[in-house]
DRENNUNU-532967 format. One record per residue (C-alpha): x, y, z. Coordinates in pm, 1 decimal, decimal comma, m for minus. Example, Ala and Ser with C-alpha at 12.3 -4.5 7.8 and 13.67 -1.06 7.14 Angstrom:
1230,0; m450,0; 780,0
1367,0; m106,0; 714,0
//
This chain:
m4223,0; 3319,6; m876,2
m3927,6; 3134,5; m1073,6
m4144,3; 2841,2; m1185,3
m4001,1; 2906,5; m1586,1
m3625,7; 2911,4; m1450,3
m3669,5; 2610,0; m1236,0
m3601,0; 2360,0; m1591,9
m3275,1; 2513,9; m1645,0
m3155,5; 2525,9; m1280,4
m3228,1; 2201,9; m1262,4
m2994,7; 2114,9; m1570,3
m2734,5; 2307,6; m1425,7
m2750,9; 2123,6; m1132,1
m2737,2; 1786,4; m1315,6
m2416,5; 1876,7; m1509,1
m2243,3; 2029,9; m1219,4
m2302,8; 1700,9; m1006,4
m2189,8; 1477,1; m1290,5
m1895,3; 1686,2; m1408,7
m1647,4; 1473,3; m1196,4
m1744,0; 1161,1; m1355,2
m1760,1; 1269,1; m1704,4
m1384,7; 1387,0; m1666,4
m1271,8; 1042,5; m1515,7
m1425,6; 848,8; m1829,1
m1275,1; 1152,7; m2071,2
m949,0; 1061,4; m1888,0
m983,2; 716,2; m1915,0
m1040,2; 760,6; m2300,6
m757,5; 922,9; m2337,9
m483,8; 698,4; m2119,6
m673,8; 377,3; m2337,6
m621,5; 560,5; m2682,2
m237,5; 652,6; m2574,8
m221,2; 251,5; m2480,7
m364,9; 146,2; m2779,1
m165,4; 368,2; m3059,2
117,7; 186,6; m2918,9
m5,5; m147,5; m2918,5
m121,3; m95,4; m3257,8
200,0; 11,6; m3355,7
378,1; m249,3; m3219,6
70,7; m518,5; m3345,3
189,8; m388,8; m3746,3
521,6; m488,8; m3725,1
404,5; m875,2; m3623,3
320,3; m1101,3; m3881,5
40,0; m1299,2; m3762,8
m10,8; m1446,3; m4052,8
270,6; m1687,9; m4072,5
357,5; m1738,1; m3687,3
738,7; m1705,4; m3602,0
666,5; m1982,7; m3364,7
571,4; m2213,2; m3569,6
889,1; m2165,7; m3770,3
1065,2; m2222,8; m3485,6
887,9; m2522,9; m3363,8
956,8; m2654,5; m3735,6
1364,1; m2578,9; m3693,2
1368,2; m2755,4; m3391,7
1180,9; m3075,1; m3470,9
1412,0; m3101,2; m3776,9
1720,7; m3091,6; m3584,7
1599,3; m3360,8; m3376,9
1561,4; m3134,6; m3064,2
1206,0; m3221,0; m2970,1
1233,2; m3452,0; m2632,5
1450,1; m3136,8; m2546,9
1248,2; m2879,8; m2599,4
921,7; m3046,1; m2499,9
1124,1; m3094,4; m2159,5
1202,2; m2735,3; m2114,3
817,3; m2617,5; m2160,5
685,8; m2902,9; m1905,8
925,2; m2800,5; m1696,3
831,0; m2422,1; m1697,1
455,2; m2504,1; m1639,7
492,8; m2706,9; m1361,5
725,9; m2451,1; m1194,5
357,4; m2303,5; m1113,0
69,0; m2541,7; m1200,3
179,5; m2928,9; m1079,3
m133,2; m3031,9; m1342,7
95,6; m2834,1; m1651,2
m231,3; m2658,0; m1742,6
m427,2; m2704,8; m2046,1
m126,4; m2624,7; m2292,5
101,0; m2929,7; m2060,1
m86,8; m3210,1; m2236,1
76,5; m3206,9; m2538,1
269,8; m3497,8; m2629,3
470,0; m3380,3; m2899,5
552,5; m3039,2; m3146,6
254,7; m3100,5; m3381,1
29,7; m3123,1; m3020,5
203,5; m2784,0; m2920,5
125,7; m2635,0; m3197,7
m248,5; m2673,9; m3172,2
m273,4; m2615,9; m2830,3
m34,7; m2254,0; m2909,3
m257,6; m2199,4; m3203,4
m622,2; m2262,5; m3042,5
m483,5; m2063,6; m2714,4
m374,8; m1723,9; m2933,9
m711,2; m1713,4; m3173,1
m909,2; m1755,0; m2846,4
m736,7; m1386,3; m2684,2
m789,5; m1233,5; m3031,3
m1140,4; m1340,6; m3062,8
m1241,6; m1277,6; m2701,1
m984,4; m906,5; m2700,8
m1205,6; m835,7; m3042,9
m1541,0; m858,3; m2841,5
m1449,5; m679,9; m2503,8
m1323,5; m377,2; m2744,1
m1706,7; m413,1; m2932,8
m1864,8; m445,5; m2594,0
m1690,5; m184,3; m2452,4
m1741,6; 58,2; m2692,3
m2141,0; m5,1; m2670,9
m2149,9; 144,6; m2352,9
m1918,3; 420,7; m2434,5
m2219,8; 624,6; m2572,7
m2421,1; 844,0; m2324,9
m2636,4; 622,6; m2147,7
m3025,5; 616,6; m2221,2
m3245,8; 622,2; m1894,7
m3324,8; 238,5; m2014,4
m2970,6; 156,4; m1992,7
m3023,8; 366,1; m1635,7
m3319,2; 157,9; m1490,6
m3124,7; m187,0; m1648,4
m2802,3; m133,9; m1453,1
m2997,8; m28,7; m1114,4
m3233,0; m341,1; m1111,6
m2988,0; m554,0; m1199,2
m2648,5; m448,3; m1026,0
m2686,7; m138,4; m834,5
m2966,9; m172,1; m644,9
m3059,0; m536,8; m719,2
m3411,8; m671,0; m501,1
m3414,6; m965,9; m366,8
m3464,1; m1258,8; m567,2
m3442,2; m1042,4; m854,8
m3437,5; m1280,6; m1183,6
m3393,2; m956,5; m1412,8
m3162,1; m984,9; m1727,9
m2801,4; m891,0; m1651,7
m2754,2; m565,7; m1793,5
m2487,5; m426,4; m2032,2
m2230,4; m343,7; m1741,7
m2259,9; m707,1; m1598,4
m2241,5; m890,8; m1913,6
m1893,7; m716,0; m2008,0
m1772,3; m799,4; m1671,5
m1829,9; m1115,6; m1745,0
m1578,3; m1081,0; m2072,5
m1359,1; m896,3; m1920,9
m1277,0; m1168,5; m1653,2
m1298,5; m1447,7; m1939,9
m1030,6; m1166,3; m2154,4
m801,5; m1178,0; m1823,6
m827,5; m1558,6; m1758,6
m678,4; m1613,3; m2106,3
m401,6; m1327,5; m2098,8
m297,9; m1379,7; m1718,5
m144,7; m1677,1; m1535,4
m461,9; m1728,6; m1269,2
m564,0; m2037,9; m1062,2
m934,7; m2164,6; m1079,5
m961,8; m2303,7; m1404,4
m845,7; m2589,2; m1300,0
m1057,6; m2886,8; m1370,7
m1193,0; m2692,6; m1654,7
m1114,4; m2851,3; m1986,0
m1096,2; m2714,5; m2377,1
m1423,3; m2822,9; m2445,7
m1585,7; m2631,0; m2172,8
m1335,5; m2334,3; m2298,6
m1534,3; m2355,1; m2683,8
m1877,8; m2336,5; m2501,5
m1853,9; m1988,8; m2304,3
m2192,5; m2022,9; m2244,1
m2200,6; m2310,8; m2036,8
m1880,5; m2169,2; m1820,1
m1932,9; m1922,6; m1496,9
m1619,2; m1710,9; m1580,5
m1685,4; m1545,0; m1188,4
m1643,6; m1895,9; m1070,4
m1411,5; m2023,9; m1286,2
m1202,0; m1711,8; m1357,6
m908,5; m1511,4; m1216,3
m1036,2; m1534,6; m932,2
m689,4; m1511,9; m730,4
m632,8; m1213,0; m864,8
m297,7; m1287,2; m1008,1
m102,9; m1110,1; m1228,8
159,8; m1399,7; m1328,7
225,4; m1498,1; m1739,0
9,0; m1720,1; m1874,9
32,9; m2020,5; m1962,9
104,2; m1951,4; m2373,2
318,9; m1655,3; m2303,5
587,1; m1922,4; m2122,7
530,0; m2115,8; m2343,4
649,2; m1862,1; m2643,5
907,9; m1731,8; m2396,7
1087,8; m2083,4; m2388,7
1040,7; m2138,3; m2753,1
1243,9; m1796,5; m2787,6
1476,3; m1865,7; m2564,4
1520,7; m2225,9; m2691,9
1620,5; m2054,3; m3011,1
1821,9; m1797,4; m2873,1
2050,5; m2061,9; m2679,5
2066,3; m2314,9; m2939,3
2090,7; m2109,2; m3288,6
1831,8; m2314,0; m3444,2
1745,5; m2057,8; m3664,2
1924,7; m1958,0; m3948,3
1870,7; m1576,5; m3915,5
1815,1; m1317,4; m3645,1
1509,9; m1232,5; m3794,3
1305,5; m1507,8; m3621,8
1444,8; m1419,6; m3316,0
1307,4; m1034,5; m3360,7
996,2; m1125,6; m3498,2
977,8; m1345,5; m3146,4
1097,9; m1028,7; m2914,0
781,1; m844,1; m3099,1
517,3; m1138,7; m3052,4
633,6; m1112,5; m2679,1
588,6; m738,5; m2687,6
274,7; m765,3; m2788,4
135,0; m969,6; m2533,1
291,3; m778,1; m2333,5
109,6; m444,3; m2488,2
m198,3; m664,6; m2447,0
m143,2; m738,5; m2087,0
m103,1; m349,1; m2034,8
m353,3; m227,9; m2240,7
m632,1; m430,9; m2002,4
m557,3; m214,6; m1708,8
m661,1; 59,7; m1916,6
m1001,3; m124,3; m2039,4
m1044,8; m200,9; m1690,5
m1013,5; 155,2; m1557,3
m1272,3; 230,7; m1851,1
m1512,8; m5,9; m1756,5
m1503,7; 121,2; m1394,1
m1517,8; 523,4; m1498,5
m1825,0; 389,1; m1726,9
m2021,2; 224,7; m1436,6
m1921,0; 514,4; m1201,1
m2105,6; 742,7; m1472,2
m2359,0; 512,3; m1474,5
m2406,5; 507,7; m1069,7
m2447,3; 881,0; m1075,0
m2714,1; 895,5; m1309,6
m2909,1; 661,7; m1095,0
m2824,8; 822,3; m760,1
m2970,4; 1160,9; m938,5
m3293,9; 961,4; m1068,7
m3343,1; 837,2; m727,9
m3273,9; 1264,0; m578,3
m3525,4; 1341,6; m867,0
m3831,7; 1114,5; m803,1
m4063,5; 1125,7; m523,6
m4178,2; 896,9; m273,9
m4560,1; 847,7; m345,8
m4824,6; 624,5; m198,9
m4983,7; 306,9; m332,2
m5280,6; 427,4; m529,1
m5594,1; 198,8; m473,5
m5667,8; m92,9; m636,4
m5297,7; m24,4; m771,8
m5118,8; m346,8; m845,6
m4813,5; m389,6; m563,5
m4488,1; m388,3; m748,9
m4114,2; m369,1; m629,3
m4104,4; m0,6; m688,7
m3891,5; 157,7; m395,0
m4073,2; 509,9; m451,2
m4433,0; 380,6; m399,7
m4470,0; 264,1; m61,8
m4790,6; 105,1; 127,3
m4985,0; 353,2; 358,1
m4922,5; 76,3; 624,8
m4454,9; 169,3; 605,5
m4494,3; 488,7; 650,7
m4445,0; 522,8; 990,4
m4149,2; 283,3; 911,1
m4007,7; 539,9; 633,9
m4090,0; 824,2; 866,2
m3866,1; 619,3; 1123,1
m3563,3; 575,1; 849,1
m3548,9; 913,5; 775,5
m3557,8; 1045,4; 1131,2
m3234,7; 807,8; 1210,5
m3068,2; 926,0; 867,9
m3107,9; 1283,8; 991,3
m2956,7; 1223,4; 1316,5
m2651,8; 1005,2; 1138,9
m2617,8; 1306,3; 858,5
m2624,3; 1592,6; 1099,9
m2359,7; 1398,6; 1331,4
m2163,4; 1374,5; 1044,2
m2177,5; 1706,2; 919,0
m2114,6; 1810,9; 1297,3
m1798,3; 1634,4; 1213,8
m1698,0; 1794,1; 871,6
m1797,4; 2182,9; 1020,6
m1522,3; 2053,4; 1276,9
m1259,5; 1994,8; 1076,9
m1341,0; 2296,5; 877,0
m1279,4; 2502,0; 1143,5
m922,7; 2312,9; 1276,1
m804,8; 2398,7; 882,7
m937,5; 2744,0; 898,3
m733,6; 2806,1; 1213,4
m445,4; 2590,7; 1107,4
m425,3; 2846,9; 813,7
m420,9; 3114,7; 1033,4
m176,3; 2982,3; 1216,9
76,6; 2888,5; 924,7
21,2; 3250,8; 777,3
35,8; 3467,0; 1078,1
268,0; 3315,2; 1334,6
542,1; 3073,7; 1174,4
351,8; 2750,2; 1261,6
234,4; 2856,4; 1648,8
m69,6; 2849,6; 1785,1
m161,2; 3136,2; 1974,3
m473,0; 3019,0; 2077,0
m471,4; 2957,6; 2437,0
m568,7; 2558,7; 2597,4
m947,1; 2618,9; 2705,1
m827,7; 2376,8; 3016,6
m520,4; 2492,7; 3123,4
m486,4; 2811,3; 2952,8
m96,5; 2785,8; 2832,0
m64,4; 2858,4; 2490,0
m119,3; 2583,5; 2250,8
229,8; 2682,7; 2066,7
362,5; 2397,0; 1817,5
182,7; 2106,1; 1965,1
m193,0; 2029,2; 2033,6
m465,2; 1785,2; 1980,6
m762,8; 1819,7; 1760,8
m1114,5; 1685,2; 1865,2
m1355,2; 1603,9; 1595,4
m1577,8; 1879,7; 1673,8
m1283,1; 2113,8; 1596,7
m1163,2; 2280,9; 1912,7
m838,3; 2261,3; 1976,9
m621,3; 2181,9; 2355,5
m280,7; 2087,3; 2419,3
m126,9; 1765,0; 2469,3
m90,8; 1740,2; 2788,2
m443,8; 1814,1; 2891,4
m537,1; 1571,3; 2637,6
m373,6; 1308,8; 2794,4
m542,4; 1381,6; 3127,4
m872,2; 1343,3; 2963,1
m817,4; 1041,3; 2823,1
m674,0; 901,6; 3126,6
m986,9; 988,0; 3303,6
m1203,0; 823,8; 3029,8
m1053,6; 471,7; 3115,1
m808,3; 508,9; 2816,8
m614,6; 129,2; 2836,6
m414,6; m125,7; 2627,5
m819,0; m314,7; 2609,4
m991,0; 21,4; 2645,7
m884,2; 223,8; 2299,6
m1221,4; 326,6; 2204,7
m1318,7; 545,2; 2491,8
m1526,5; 856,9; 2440,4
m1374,3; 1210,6; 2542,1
m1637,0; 1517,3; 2570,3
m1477,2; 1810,5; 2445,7
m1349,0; 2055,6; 2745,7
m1553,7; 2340,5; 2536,7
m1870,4; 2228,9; 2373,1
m1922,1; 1822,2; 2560,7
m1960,1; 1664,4; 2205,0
m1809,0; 1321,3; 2315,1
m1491,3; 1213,3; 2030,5
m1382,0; 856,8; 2009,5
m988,3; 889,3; 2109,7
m869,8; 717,5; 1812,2
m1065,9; 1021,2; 1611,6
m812,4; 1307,1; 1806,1
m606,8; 1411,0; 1560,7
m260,4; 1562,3; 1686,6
m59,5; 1821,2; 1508,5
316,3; 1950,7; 1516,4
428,0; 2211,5; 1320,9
762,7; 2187,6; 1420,0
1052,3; 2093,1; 1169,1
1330,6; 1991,6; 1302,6
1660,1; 2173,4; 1158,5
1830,3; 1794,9; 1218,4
1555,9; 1658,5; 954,8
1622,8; 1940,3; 728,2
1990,1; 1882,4; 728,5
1981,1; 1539,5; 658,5
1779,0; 1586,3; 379,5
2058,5; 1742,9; 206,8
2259,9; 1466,7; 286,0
2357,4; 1201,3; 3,6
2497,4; 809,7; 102,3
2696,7; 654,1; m161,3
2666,0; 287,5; m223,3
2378,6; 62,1; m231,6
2309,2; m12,4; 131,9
1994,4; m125,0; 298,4
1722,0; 133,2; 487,3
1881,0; 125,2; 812,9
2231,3; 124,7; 753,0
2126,1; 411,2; 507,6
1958,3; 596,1; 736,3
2260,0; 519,5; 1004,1
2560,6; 676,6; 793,2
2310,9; 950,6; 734,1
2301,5; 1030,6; 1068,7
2650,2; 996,5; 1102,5
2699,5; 1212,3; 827,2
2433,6; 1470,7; 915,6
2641,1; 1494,6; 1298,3
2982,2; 1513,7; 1125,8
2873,5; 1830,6; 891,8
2736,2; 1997,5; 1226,6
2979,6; 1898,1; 1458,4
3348,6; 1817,6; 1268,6
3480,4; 1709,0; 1579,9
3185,5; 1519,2; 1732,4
3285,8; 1116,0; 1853,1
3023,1; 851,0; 1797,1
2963,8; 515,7; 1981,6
2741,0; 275,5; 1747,1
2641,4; m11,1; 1921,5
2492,7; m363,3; 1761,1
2386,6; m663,1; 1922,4
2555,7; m855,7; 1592,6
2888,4; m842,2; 1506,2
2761,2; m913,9; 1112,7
2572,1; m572,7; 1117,8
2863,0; m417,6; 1250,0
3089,6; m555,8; 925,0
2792,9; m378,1; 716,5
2799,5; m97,4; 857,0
3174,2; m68,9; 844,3
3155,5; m147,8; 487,5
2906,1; 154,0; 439,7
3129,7; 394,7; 617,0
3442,0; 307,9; 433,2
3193,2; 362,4; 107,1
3129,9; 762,7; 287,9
3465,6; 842,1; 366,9
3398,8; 819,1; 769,6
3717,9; 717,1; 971,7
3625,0; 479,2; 1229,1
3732,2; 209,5; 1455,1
3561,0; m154,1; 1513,1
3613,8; m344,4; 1823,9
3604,6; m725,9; 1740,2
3836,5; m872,2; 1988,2
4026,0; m849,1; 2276,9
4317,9; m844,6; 2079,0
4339,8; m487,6; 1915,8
4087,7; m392,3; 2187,8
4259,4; m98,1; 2416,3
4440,4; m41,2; 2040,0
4120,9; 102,0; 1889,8
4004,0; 216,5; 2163,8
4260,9; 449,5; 2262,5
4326,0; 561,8; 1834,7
3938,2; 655,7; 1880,9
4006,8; 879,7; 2190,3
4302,6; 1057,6; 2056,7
4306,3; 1062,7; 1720,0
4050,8; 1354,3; 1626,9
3996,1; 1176,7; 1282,5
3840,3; 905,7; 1400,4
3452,4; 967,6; 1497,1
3307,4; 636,0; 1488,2
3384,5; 349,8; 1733,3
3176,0; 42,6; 1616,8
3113,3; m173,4; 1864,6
2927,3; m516,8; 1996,9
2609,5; m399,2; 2258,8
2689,1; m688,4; 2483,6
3055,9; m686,0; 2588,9
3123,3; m283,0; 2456,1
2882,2; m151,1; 2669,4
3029,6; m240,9; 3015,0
3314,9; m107,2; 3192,2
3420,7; 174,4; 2971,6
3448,2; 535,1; 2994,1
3445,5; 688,9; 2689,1
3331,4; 1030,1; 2801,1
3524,5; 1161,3; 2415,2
3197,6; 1076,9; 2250,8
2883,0; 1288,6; 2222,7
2676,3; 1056,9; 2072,0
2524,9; 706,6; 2095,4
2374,2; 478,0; 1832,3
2148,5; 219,5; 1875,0
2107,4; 15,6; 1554,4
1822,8; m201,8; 1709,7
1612,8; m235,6; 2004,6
1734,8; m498,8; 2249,1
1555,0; m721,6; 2478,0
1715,0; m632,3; 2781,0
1701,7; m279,3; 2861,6
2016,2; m297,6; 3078,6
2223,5; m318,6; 2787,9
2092,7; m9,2; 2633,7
2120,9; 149,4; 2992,0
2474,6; 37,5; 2982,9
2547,6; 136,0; 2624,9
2419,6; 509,9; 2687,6
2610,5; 536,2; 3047,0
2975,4; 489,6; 2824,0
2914,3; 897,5; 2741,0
2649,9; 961,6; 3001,9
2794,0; 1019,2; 3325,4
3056,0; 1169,7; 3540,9
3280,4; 1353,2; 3404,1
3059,3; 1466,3; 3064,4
3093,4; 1817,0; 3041,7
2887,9; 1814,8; 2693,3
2558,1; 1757,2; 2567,5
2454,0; 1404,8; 2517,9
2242,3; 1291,6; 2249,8
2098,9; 942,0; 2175,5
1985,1; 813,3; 1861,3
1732,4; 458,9; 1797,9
1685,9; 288,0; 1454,6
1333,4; 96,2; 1449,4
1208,1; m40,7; 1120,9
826,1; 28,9; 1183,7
595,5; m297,1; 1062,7
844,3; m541,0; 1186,0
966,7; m714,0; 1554,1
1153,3; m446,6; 1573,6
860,9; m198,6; 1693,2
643,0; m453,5; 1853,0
974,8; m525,4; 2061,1
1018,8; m147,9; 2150,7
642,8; m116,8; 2238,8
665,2; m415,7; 2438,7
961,9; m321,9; 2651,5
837,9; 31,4; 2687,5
511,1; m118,4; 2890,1
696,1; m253,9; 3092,8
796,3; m101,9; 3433,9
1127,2; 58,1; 3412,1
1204,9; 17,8; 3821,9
1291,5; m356,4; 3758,3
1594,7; m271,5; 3528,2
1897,3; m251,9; 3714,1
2234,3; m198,0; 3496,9
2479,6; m454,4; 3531,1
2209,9; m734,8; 3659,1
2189,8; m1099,6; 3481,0
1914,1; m1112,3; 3162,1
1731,3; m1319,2; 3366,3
1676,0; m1128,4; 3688,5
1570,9; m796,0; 3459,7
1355,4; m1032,1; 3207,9
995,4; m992,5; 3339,9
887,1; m1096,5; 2978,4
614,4; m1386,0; 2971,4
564,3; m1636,1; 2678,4
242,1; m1417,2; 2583,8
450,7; m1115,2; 2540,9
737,2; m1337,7; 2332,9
419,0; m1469,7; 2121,5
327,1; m1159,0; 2072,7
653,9; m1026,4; 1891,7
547,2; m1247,0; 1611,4
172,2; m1141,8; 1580,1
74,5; m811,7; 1371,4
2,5; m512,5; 1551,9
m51,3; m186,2; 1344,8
m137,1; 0,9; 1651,6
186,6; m115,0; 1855,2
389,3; m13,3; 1568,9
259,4; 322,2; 1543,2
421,3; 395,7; 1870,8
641,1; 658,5; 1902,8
966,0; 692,7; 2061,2
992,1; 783,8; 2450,6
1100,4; 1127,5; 2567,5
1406,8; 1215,8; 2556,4
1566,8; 1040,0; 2227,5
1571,4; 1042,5; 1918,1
1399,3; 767,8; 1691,5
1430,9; 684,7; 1320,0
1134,0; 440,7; 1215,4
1231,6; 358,8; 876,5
//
């Protein structure tokens, strides 16, 4: 019997299950204290008891600058609030200043009282504090009129602390007398509700103050103007610091959570005594639910144990993917329980773990109904029938290519954008392979083209640009002779017809075009007779935009229908609901990969 040790394992089981959340609010102590020593450095060098603003707004008004001034501020409110806000009412300097005034004691007072309220539930929470939190936010009955706890009552001043210190929308309608009484005001209703993270509305108006000065020299020293920089620095300090309250707050209620979810582990169910008063107790139940409990708790066993099912399975795909990473360079010796091949660099991974290779994976999902309105089909596995939703198959390659490694190593000069980046890498990546290698870049706009020129003058890569028919066979024939010259830019429509440029190795497609002939036409300059050398074909999709949901349409479509040098309009079998759909969001059509047999960059 271990009846006299059970106490202290017990304990230790406690402390090891809330370990992880007593090092998130230890770590979020620390980032607030490293926040706040440099706020409060920056808060001594700022007088606040004589305002540099309100020396400012003094300078001004006795220079006669008001009208101007006052239009500058109006101005920058209504840039982003048509009503000019609260502080927009004034009608002159002495207005301003009240408004300025009333606005910057209201963040001190209401900063001063988050840091008090915070730092009440700092302490190690009492079981109390426990049961408050639970009844009220965490597992709140129905139609429960409990008192909001500690934790809800400091959200509410931390969303009244960021409606005053952040540009928001929603207070709108919301005037300073309902500001003085924060009882009366629903800060969750009226509060930052939009979650923005714009100015507010007394930070612009200190910024234009400063910048008034700045401009006009209405001060007589530079020492207004760096008191100013420091006021602005400290809002800004405050503004930073409340990510760092925030993160508190949120480590605090996670320690909070655990302590209930271990109450809740700790006490049993038990049944209503009799003559017992019926409460809203979740642990006593009435002898007449427990069948119904007995029910719950079958159907959470069956959901836990198919989830654990689940976890056991990917414990053993990462127990043989370590296996494989140690013992054979990233193969897979295991052998496809279908088809037997080796799985080698390739394969896909059900949920229950066991392993087969792409290609018999695709023949299972084919035979499940897999379809453009069928993606959820279920899969058995070939080895133990636990069905897998095909979404859940995971696929793995462990090969590197030593193309990606190369480029890598690669460095673009200039300031260029992704894809004409990741184009004069390539080009770049080729010419340190292959010194000698020729490269046809096609565009279906001559402006990309001038980019892309621009880029490769910036790299140092000889080239040639075919804009007219005037300099045309010129360029062309420098390209084909000249062993310098490796790049031939050149427009997809009218360069891809009629030529044979057989010199070049390699073709570039900077975007996907709508007809496919084109392409077809584009890769047939260096793909046929007479090409005694490898040919290699390169695509440039930005994933997330038209670009992919253009490439995934035209690669559903049948490719029998495409016949090179046809009309747009005899190859176009594109209907308006496949043109509407270019412009709709479709993370699943953009996660589609390239086709067999080139070579795609999605950026």
């Amino acid at each position: 019997m271990r009846d006299d040790k059970l106490p202290d394992e017990v304990k230790e089981l406690k402390n090891v299950y809330t370990t992880r959340v007593n090092v998130q609010v230890t770590a979020a102590q620390q980032n607030l204290d490293v926040a706040q020593t440099s706020l409060a450095e920056i808060r001594q060098k700022v007088d606040i008891q004589s305002p540099w603003w309100i020396e400012a707004l003094q300078s001004v008004a006795t220079r006669g600058m008001e009208g101007d001034l006052c239009y500058r501020i109006k101005d920058e409110l209504s840039a982003t609030d048509m009503d000019l806000g609260s502080i927009g009412r004034f009608k002159d300097l002495h207005g301003l200043q009240y408004l300025v005034s009333s606005k910057l004691d209201l963040i001190e007072s209401t900063h001063k009282n988050l840091l008090e309220a915070l730092n009440r539930l700092v302490v190690p929470p009492s079981p109390q504090m426990v049961q408050a939190s639970a009844e009220c936010c965490l597992r709140p009955a129905k139609d429960n009129h409990s008192i909001r706890c500690a934790f809800c009552q400091v959200d509410d001043i931390f969303t009244e602390y960021e409606s005053r210190i952040f540009g928001h929308q929603g207070m709108k309608g919301v005037d300073d007398q309902d500001l003085q009484s924060d009882e009366s005001l629903d800060w969750h209703r009226h509060g930052n509700t939009g979650g923005l993270r714009a100015d507010s509305e007394v930070e612009k108006v200190l910024r234009v103050v400063h910048s008034f000065v700045k401009t006009n020299k209405t001060a007589s020293t530079a020492q207004l103007i760096q008191e100013g920089r420091l006021h602005l620095n400290l809002i800004e300090g405050l503004r930073k610091e409340f990510k760092f309250l925030r993160a508190l707050w949120f480590a605090l209620h996670e320690r909070i959570s655990c302590l209930d979810e271990l109450d809740m582990c700790t006490t049993r169910l038990r049944l209503l005594l009799p003559g017992e008063p019926v409460t809203d107790d979740i642990h006593v139940i009435h002898p007449l639910q427990v069948e119904q409990q007995r029910l719950k708790f079958m159907s959470d066993r069956i959901v836990a144990q198919t989830e654990l099912r689940k976890k056991l399975g990917q414990l053993l795909y990462l127990n043989n993917l370590a296996k494989t990473q140690t013992c054979h360079d990233g193969k897979n010796p295991e052998p496809c329980p279908v088809c037997t091949k080796q799985l080698g660099v390739q394969w896909s991974v059900f949920a229950c773990g066991h392993c087969v290779c792409c290609q018999c994976a695709w023949v299972l999902l084919r035979q499940a109904g897999i379809g453009p309105r069928h993606r959820n089909v279920h899969v058995k596995c070939p080895m133990c029938r636990i069905p897998t939703v095909a979404q859940e198959i995971s696929y793995v390659s462990t090969t590197r290519s030593q193309t990606k490694e190369t480029e890598e190593n690669v460095t673009v000069k200039g300031s260029h954008s992704t894809k004409v980046e990741a184009v004069v890498r390539t080009l770049l990546t080729i010419k340190s392979s292959d010194s000698a290698a020729k490269c046809l870049v096609f565009s279906t706009w001559q402006e990309v083209l001038g980019v892309l020129a621009k880029a490769l003058e910036d790299n140092g890569i000889k080239y040639r640009h075919i804009t007219g028919s005037r300099l045309f066979q010129s360029n062309l024939q420098t390209f084909k002779q000249d062993s310098l010259v490796g790049v031939l830019l050149l427009p997809l429509q009218t360069g891809s017809n009629g030529l044979n440029i057989i010199e070049a190795t390699h073709v570039l497609l900077v975007e996907p075009a709508l007809n496919p002939a084109h392409e077809l036409q584009a890769v047939g300059r260096v793909h046929r007779i007479g090409q005694t050398k490898a040919t290699h074909v390169y695509r440039f999709i930005v994933r997330g935009t038209v670009e992919s949901r253009m490439y995934s349409l035209l690669q559903s479509k049948p490719t029998g229908c495409v016949r090179p040098g046809a009309r747009d309009s005899e190859n176009s079998s594109l209907t308006l609901g496949d043109l509407a759909s270019l412009f709709t969001q479709d993370e699943e059509l953009d996660e589609e990969q390239c086709v067999p047999g080139s070579l795609g960059f999605h950026l």
